[in-house]
N, C-alpha and C positions, 0 to 999 in steps of 0.2 A: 365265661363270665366277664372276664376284663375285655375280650373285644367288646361286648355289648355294652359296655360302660361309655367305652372308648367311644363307641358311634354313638354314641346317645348327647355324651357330650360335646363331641362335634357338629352334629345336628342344632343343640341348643344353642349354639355358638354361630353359628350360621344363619340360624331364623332372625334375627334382627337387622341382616343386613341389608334388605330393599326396604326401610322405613322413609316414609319421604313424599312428597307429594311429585311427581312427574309433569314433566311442563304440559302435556297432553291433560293432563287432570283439573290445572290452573282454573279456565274456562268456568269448569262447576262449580268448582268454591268461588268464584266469584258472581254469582247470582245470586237477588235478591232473597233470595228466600234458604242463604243457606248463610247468612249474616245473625252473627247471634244478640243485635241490637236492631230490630224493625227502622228504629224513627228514632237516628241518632243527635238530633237537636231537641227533642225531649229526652234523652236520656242525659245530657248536658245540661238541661234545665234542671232534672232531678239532683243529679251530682250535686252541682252549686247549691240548692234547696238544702241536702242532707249536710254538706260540708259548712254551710254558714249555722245552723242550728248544732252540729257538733264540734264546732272549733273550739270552745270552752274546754271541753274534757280532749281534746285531742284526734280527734276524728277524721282521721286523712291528710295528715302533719299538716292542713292549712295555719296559719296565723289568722289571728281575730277573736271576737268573743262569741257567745253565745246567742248574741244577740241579732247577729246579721249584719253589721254594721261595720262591713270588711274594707 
């Protein structure tokens, strides 16, 4: 019973060691369609849009009011 503890917790101990992206791998995650923002100059337009309408209460530590007038 205790060896199988023993290799169980070893094992568990072991499995997270090749976490990690491999330089061979780079290539993938670096195509278009594996980006999790499509069309990052509208998500930039939004940002600004949400952060000028919530800077009053606090909404993304910007400074300014509520009003947009940053």
């Amino acid at each position: 019973m205790r060896r199988i503890l023993l290799l169980v917790s070893i094992l568990s101990l072991t499995a997270c060691t090749s976490l990690g992206v491999k330089p061979w791998e780079r290539d993938l995650l670096a195509k278009p369609e594996m980006q999790l923002v499509e069309n990052p100059m509208e998500m930039g337009f939004e940002d600004h849009t949400y952060f000028s309408k919530e800077g009053s209460s606090g909404g993304g530590s910007f400074a300014g009011g509520g009003c947009g007038c940053n």
